[in-house]
SEGUBA-753099 format. One record per residue (C-alpha): residue number from 1; x, y, z; residue in three letters. Coordinates in Angstrom, 2 decimals. Each point is the difference from the previous one (the first is absolute). Layout:
SEGUBA-753099
{num:NUM&px:X&py:Y&pz:Z&residuo:ALA}
...
//
This chain:
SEGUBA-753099
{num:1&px:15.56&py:20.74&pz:-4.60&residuo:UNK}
{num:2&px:-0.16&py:2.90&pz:-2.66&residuo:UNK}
{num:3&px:-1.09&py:-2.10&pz:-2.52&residuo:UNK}
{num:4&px:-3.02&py:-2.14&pz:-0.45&residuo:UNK}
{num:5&px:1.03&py:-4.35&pz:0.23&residuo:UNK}
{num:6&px:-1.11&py:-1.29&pz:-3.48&residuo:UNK}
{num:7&px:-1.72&py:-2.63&pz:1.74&residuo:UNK}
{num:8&px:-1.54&py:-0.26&pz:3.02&residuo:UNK}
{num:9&px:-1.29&py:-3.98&pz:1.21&residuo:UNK}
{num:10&px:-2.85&py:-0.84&pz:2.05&residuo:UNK}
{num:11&px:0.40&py:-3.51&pz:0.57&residuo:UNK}
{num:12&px:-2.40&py:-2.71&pz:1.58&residuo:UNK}
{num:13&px:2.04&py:-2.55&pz:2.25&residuo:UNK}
{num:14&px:-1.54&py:-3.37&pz:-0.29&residuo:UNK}
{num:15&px:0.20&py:-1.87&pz:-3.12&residuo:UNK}
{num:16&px:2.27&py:2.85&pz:-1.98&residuo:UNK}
{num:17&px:3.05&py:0.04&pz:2.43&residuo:UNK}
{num:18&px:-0.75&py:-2.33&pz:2.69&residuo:UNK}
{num:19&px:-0.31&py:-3.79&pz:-0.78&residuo:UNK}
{num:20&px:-3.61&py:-1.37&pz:0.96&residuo:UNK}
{num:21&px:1.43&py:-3.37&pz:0.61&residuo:UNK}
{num:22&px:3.16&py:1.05&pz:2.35&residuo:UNK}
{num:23&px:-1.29&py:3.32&pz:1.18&residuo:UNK}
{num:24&px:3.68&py:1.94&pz:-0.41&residuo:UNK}
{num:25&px:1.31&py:1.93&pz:-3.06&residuo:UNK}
{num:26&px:1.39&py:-3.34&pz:-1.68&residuo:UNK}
{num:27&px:1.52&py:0.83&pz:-3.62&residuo:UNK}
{num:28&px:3.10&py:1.87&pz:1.36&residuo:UNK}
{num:29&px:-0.34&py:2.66&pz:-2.94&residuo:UNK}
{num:30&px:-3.05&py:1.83&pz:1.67&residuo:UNK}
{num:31&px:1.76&py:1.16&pz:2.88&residuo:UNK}
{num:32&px:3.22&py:1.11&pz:-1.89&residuo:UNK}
{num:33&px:-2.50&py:2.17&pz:-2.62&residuo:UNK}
{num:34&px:-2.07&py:1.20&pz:2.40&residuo:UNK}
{num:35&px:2.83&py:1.84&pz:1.62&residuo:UNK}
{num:36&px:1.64&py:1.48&pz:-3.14&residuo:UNK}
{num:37&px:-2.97&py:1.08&pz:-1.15&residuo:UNK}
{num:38&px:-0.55&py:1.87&pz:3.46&residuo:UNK}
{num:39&px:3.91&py:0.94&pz:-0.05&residuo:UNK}
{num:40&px:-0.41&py:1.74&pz:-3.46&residuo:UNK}
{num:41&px:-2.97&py:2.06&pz:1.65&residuo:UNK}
{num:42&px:-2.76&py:-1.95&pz:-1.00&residuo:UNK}
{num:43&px:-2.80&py:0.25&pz:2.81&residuo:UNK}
{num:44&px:-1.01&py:-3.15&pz:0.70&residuo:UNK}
{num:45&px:-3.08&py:-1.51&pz:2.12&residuo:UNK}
{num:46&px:-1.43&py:-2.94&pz:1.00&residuo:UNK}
{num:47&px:-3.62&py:0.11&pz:-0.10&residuo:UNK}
{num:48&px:-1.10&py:-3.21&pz:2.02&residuo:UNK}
{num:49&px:-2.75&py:-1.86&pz:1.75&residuo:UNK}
{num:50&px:3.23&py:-1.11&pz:2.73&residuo:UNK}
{num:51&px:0.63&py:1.46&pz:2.93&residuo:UNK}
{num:52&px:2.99&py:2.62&pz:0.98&residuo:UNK}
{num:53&px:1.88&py:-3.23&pz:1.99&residuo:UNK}
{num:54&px:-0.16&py:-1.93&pz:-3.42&residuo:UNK}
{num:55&px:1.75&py:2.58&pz:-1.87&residuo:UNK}
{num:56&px:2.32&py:0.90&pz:3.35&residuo:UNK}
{num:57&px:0.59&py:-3.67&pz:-0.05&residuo:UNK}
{num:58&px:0.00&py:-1.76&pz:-3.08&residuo:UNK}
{num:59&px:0.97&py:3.36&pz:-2.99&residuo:UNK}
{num:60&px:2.03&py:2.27&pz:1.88&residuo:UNK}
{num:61&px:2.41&py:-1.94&pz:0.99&residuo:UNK}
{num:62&px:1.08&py:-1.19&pz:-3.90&residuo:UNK}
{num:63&px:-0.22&py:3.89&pz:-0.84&residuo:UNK}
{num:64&px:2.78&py:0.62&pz:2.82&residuo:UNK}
{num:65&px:2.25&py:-2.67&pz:-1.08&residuo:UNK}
{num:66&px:-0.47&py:0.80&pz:-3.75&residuo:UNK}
{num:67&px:1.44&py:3.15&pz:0.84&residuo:UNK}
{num:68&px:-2.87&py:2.34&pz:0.55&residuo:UNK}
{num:69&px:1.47&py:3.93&pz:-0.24&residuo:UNK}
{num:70&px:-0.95&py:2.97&pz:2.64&residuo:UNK}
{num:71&px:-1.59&py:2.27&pz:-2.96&residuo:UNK}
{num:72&px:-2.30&py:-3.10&pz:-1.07&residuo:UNK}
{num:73&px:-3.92&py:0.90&pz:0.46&residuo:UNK}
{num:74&px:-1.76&py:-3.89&pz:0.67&residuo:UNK}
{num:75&px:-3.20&py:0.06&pz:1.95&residuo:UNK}
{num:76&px:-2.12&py:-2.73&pz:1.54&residuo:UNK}
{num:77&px:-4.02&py:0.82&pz:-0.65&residuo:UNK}
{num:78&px:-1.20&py:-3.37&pz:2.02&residuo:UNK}
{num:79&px:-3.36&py:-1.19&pz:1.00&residuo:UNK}
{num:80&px:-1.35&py:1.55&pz:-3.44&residuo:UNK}
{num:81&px:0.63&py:3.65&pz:0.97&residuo:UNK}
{num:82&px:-0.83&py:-0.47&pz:4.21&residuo:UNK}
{num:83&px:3.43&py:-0.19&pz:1.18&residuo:UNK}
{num:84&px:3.11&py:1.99&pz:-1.98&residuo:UNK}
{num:85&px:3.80&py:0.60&pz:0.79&residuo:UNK}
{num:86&px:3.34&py:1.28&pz:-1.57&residuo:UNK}
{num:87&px:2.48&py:-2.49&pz:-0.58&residuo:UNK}
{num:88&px:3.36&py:1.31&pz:1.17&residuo:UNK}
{num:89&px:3.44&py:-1.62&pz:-1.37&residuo:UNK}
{num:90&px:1.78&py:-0.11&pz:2.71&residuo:UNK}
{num:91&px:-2.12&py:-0.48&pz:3.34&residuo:UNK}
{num:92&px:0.02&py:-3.54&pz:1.13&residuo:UNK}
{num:93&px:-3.32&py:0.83&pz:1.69&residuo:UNK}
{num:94&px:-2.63&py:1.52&pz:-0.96&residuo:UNK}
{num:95&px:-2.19&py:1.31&pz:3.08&residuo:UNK}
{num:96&px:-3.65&py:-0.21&pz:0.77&residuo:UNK}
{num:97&px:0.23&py:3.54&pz:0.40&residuo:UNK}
{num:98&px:0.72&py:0.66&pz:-3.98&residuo:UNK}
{num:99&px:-2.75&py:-2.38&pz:-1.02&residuo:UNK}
{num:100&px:-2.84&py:1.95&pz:-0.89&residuo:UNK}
{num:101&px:-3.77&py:-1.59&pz:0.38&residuo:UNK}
{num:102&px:-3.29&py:0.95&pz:-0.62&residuo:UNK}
{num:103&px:-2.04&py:-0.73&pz:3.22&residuo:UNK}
{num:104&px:-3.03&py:0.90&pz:-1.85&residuo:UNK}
{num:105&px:0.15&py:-3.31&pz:-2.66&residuo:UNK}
{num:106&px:0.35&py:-2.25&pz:3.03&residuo:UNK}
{num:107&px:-1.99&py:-3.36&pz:0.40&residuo:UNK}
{num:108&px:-1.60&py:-0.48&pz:3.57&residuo:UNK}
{num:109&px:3.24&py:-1.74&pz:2.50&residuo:UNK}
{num:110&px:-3.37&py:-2.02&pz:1.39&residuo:UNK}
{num:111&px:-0.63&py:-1.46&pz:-4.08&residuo:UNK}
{num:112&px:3.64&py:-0.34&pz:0.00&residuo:UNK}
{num:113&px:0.15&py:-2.12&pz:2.72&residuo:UNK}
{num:114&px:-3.23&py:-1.79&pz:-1.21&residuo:UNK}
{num:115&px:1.70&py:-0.68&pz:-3.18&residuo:UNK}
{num:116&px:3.10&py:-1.36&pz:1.78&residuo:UNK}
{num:117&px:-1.91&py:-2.76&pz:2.06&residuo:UNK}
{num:118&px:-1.82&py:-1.03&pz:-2.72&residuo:UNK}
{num:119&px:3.64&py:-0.96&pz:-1.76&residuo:UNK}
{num:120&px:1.36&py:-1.75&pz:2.97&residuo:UNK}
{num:121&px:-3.26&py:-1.69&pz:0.51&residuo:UNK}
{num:122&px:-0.75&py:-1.11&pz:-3.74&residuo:UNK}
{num:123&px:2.36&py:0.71&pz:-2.32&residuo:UNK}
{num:124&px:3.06&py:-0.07&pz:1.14&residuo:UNK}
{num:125&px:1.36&py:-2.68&pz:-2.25&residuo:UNK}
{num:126&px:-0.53&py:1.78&pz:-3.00&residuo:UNK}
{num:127&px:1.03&py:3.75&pz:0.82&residuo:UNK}
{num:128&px:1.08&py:2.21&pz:3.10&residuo:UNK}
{num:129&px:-0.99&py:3.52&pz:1.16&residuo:UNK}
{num:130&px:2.17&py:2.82&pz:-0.68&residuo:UNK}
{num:131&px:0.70&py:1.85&pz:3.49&residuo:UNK}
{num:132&px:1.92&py:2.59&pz:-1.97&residuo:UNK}
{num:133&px:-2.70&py:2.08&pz:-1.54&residuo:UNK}
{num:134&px:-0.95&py:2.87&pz:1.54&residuo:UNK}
{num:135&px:-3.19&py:1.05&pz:-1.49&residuo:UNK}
{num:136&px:-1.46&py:-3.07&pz:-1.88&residuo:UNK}
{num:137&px:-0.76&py:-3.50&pz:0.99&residuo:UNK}
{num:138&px:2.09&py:-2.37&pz:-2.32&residuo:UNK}
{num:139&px:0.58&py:-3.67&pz:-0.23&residuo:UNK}
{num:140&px:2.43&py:-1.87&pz:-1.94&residuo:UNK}
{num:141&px:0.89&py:-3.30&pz:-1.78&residuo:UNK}
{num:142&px:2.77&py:-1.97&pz:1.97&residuo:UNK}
{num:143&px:3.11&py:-0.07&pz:-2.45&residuo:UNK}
{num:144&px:0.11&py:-3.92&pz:0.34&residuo:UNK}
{num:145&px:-3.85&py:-0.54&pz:-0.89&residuo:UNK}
{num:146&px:-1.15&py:-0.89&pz:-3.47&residuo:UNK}
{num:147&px:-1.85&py:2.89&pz:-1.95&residuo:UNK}
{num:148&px:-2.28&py:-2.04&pz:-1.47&residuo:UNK}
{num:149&px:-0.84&py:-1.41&pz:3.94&residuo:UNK}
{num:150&px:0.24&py:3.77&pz:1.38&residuo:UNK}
{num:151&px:-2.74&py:1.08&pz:-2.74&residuo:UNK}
{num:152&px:-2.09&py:-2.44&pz:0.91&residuo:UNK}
{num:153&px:-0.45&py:1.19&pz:3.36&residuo:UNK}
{num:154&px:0.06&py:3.42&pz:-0.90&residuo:UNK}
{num:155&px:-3.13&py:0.98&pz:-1.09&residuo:UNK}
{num:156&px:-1.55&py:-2.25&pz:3.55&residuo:UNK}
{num:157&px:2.08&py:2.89&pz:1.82&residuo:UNK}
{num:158&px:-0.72&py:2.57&pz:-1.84&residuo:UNK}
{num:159&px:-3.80&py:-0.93&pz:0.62&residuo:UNK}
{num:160&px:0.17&py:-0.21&pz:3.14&residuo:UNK}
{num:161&px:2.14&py:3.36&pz:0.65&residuo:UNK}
{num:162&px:-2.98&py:1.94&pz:-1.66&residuo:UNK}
{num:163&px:-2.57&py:-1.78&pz:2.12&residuo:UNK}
{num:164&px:1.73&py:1.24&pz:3.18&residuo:UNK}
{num:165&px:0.03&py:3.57&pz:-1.73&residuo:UNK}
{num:166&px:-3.52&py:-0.41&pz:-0.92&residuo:UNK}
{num:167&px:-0.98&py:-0.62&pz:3.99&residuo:UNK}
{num:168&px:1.54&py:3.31&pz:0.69&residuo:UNK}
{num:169&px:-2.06&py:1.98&pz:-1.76&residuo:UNK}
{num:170&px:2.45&py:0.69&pz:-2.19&residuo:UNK}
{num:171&px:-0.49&py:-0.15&pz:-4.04&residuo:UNK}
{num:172&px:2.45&py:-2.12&pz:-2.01&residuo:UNK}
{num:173&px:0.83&py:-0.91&pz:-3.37&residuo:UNK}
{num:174&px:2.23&py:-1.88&pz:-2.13&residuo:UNK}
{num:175&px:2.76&py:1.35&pz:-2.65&residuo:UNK}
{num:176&px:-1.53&py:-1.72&pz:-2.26&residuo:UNK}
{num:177&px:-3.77&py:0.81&pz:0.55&residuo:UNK}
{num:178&px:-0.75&py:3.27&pz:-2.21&residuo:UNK}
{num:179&px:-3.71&py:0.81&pz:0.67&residuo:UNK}
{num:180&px:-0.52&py:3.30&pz:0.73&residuo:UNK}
{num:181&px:-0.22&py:1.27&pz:3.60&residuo:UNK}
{num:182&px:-2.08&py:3.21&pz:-0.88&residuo:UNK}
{num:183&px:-0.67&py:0.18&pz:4.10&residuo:UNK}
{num:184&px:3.68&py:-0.39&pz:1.08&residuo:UNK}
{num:185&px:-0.68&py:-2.47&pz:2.63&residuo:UNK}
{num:186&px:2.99&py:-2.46&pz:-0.83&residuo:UNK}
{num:187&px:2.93&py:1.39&pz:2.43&residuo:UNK}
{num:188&px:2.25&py:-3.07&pz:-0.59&residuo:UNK}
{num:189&px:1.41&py:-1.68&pz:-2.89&residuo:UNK}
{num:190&px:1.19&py:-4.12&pz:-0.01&residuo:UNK}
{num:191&px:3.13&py:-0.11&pz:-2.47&residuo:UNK}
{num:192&px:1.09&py:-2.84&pz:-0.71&residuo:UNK}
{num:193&px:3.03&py:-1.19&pz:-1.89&residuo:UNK}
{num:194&px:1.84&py:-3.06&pz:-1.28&residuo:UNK}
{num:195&px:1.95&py:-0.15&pz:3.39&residuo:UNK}
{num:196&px:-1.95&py:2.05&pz:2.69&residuo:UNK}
{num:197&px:-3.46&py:1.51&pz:0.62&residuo:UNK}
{num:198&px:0.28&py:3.93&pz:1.48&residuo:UNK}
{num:199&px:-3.23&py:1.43&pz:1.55&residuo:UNK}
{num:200&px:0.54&py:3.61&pz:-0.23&residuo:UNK}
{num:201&px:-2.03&py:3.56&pz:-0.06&residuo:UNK}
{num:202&px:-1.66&py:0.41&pz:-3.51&residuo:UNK}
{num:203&px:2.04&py:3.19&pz:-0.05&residuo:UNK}
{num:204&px:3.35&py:-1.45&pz:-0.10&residuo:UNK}
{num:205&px:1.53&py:-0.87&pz:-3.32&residuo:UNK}
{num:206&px:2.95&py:0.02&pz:-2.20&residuo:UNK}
{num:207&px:-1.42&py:3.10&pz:-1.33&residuo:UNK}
{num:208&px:-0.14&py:1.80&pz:3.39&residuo:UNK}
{num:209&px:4.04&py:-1.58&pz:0.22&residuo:UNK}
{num:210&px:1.12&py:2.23&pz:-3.38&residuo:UNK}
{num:211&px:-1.91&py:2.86&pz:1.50&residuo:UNK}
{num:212&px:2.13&py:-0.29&pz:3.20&residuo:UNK}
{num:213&px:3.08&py:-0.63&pz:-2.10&residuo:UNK}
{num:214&px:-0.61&py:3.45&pz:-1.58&residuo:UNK}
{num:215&px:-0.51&py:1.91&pz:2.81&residuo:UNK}
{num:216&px:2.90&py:-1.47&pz:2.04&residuo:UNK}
{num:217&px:2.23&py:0.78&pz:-3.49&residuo:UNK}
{num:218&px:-1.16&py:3.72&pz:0.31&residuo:UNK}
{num:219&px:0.22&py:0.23&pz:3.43&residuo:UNK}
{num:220&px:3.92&py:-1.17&pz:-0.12&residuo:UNK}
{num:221&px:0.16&py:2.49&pz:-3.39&residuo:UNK}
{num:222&px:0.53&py:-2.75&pz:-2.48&residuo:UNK}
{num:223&px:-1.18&py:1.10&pz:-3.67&residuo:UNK}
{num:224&px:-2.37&py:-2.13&pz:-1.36&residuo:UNK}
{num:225&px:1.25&py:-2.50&pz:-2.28&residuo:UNK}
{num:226&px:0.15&py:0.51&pz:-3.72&residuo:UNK}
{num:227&px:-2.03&py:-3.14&pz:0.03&residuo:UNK}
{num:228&px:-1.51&py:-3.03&pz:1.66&residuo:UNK}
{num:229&px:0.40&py:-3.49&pz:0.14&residuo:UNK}
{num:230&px:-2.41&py:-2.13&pz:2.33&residuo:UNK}
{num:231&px:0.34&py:-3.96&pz:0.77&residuo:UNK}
{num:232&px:-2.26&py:-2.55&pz:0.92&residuo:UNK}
{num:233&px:-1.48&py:-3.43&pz:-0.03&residuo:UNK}
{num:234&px:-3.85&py:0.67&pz:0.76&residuo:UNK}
{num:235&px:-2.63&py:1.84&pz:-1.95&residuo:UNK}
{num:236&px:-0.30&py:1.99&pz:3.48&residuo:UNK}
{num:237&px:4.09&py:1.28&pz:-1.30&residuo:UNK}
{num:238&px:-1.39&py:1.97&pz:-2.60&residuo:UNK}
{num:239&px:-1.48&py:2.52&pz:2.28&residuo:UNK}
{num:240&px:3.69&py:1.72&pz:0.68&residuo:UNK}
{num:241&px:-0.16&py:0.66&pz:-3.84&residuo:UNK}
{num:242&px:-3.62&py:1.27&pz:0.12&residuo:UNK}
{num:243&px:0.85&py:2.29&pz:2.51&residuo:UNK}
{num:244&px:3.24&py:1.71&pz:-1.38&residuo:UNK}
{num:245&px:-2.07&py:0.15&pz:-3.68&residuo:UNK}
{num:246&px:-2.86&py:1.23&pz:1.08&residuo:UNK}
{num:247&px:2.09&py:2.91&pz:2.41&residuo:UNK}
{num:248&px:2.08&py:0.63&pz:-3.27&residuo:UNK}
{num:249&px:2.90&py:-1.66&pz:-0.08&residuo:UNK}
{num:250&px:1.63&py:-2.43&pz:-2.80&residuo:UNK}
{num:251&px:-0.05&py:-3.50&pz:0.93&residuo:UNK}
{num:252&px:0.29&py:-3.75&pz:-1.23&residuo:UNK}
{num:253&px:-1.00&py:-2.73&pz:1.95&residuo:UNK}
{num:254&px:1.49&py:-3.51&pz:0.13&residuo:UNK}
{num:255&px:-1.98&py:-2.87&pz:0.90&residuo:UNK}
{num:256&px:2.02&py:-2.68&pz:1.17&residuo:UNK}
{num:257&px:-2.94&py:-2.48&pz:-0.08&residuo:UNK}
{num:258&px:-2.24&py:0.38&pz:-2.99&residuo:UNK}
{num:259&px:-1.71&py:-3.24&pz:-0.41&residuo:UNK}
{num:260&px:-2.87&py:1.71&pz:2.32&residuo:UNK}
{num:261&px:-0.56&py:2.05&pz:-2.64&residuo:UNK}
{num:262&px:1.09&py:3.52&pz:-1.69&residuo:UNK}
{num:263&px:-2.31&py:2.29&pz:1.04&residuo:UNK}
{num:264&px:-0.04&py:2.86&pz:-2.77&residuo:UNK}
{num:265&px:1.40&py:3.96&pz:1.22&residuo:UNK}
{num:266&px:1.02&py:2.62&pz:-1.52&residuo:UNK}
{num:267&px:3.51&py:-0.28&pz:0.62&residuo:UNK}
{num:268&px:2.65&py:-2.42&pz:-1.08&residuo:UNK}
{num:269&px:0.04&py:-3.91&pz:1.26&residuo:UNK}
{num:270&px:2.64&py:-2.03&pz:-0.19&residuo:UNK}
{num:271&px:0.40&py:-3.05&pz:1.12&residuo:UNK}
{num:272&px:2.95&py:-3.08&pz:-0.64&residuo:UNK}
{num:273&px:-0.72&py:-2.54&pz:-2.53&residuo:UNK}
{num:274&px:0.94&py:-2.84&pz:2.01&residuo:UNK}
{num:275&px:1.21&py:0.52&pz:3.56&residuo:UNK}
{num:276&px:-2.30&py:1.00&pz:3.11&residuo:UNK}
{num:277&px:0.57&py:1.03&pz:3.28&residuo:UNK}
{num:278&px:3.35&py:1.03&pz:1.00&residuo:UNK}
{num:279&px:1.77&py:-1.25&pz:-2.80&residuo:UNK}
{num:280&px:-2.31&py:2.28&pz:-2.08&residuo:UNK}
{num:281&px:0.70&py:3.04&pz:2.31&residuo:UNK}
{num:282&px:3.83&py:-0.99&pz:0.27&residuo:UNK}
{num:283&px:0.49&py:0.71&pz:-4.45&residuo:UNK}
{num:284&px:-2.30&py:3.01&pz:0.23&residuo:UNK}
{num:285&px:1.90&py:1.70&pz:2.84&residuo:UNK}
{num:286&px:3.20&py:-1.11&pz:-1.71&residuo:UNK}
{num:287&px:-1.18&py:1.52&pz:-3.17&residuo:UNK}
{num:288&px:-0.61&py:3.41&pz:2.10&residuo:UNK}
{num:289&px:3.65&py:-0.01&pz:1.54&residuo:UNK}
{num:290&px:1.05&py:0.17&pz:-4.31&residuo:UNK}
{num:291&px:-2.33&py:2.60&pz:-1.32&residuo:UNK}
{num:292&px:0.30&py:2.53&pz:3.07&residuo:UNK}
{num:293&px:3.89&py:-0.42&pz:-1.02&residuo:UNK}
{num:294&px:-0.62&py:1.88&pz:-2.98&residuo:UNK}
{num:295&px:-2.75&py:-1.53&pz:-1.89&residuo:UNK}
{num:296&px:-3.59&py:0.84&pz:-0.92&residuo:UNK}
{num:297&px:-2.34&py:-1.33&pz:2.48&residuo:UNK}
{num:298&px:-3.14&py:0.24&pz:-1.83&residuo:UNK}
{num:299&px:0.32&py:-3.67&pz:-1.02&residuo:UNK}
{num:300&px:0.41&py:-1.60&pz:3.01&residuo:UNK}
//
């Protein structure tokens, strides 16, 4: 590409594209936007707590049969910036060997294996381990269990998951716990969200995925977008934006979820007035297929 994309998407799985009830990219619009975006030369990333099977699985898949070109530049940052690939168009398999993963943001296989018994032996009626993650330890809401039932339980588990940290020697915290660790003892970080808990190296994050999408777009000599657009459904989300602001670049953020509350930034937030999840994600991308046809994207 000679020219800079006028927009370049950094895009949060869960929630924004991916229904949290169903698990699969369910308002057939997302897939068909996603890849004319990408077919018009917009670089676009998913920046996600999943692992690479779930977007092997699950996204690529709809991007093929939606027509995904050769020249399109989509990427899969997974595991919060541990684990990356290139998404090609036409490969029906994507090997191990073109998975990249950071060995050095890896939990302990013994804690993993902990973390797995403790599922089968207790709370396997509520939520499954996910065998697919290659550096953190994840568990996750079965599709046909009641949130309201699953987030009960949650927080037992996620106790329980830091105790068994704790016993190691090895400091923990929660997302939500924001006292200062002036001594840097806390290793580990407990994440949970509305349909899974991650337990995951404090260093990981979705601000460590844009990083990783930037060098990976100048490694492959992709000019950097014109400007940004980042998606999510967490206050954890907005750390994509933070990132690309803070390094320079213009960005909006869209929060897909709001009623956790708006944190204030100093970029744009936008946000729809009455849909969530994917249905929120599915008018915003659609809105992006119209204005990079020849529209002004500074109000979307």
């Amino acid at each position: 590409m000679t020219t800079p994309s006028p927009l370049g998407l950094l895009l949060d799985v869960d929630g924004p594209l991916a229904s949290p009830v169903t698990r699969t990219l369910a308002v057939p619009s997302i897939a068909a936007d996603l890849v004319a975006l990408a077919n018009a030369g917009v670089p676009v990333a998913f920046n996600t707590g999943r692992s690479d099977a779930f977007i092997r699985e699950v996204v690529v898949p709809e991007l093929r049969r939606a027509g995904l070109a050769e020249t399109a530049r989509v990427y899969a940052i997974c595991e919060k910036g541990a684990v990356w690939f290139r998404i090609p168009a036409a490969s029906e398999h994507i090997a191990d060997e073109d998975i990249f993963v950071d060995a050095s943001l890896a939990l302990d296989e013994d804690y993993s294996h902990e973390i797995e018994q403790l599922v089968a032996d207790r709370f396997a009626d509520s939520m499954f381990f996910d065998r697919t993650k290659r550096a953190m330890v994840s568990v996750e809401q079965h599709v046909g269990v009641d949130s309201a039932d699953y987030l009960a339980v949650q927080p037992v588990f996620d106790e329980e998951a830091m105790q068994r940290l704790s016993a190691r020697g090895i400091g923990v915290m929660r997302t939500d716990d924001h006292r200062p660790d002036a001594e840097g003892l806390v290793t580990v970080r407990v994440d949970p969200t509305i349909i899974s808990t991650d337990i995951e190296s404090v260093r990981v994050g979705k601000d460590l995925g844009a990083a990783r999408l930037v060098e990976l777009l100048e490694q492959d000599g992709v000019m950097m977008p014109a400007s940004w657009r980042t998606l999510g459904d967490s206050r954890s989300d907005y750390a994509m934006a933070d990132w690309l602001h803070e390094h320079g670049h213009d960005v909006a953020h869209i929060d897909v979820r709001p009623a956790d509350g708006v944190p204030e930034k100093p970029y744009p937030i936008y946000h729809h007035e009455s849909l969530i999840h994917d249905e929120a994600g599915a008018v915003f991308l659609t809105k992006w297929v119209a204005l990079v046809q020849g529209e002004d994207i500074r109000d979307a």
